[in-house]
N, C-alpha and C positions, 0 to 999 in steps of 0.2 A: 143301596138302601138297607142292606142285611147289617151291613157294617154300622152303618149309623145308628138304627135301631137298638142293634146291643151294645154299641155305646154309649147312648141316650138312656135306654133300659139300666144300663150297669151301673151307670151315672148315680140316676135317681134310685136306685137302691143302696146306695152308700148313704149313711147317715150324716145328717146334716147338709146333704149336696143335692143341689139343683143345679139342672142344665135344659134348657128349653129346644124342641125340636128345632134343628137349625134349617135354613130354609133356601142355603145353599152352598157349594164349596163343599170340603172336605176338613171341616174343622168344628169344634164345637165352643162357645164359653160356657164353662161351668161355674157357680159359684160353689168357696171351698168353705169348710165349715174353720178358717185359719184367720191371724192377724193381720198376715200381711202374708199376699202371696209370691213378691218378688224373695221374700226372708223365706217362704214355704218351700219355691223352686230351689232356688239355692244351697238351701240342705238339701232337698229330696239328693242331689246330685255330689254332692261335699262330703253329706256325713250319715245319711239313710242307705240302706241295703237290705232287701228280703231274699235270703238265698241267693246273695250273691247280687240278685235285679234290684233293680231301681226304675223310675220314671222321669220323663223329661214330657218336661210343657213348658208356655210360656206364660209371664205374668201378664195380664190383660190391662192393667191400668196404661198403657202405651198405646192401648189400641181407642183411648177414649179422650177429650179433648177435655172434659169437664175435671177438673181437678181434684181428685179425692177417689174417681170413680174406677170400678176395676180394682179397689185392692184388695179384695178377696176373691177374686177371679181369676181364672187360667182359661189358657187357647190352648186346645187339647185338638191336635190331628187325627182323621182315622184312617190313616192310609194302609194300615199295615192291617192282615189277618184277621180274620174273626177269631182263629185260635189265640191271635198274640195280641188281640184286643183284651179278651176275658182274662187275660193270664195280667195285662196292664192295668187292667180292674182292681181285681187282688192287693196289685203291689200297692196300690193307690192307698186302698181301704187300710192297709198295713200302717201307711207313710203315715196318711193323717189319724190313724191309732197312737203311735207314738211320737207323733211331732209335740215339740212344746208348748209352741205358738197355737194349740188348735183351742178354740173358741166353742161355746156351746150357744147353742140359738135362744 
């Protein structure tokens, strides 16, 4: 529960990003404040680095049947650390600081 909370919390304090409390599992979708999140993953991993880190999620549109839907969304795990959750926080707010693709609401 510690874990979800400040990733939920961390979530929704990043601008532009919403992630609704999830209601079970070990994973969250967030919506990204981006074009396309399959093109957002893909750099976070290619061509993004903070200090070296980077983030890894998945693009959620796979996880939805209805066509169009989930493309600005990510399946974000929280299995790891409360410390290496907040620190995947950071990198996140970084990614989408400087992605090109990133969209304003």
């Amino acid at each position: 529960m510690e874990r979800r909370k400040c990733l939920i919390d961390g979530l929704n304090r990043i601008p532009g990003v919403y992630s609704p409390i999830p209601m079970g599992a070990f994973y969250t979708v967030a919506k990204l404040p981006v074009d396309d999140s399959e093109k957002f993953c893909a750099w976070c991993l290619s061509e993004f680095n903070y200090e070296g880190e980077t983030v890894m999620m998945a693009p959620a549109a796979g996880f939805y049947t209805t066509p169009g839907a989930g493309r600005n969304e990510v399946r974000i795990a929280y299995v790891l650390k409360k410390e290496d959750l907040v620190r995947a926080l950071f990198v996140l707010r970084k990614a989408l600081e400087a992605y090109p693709g990133r969209v304003e609401d």
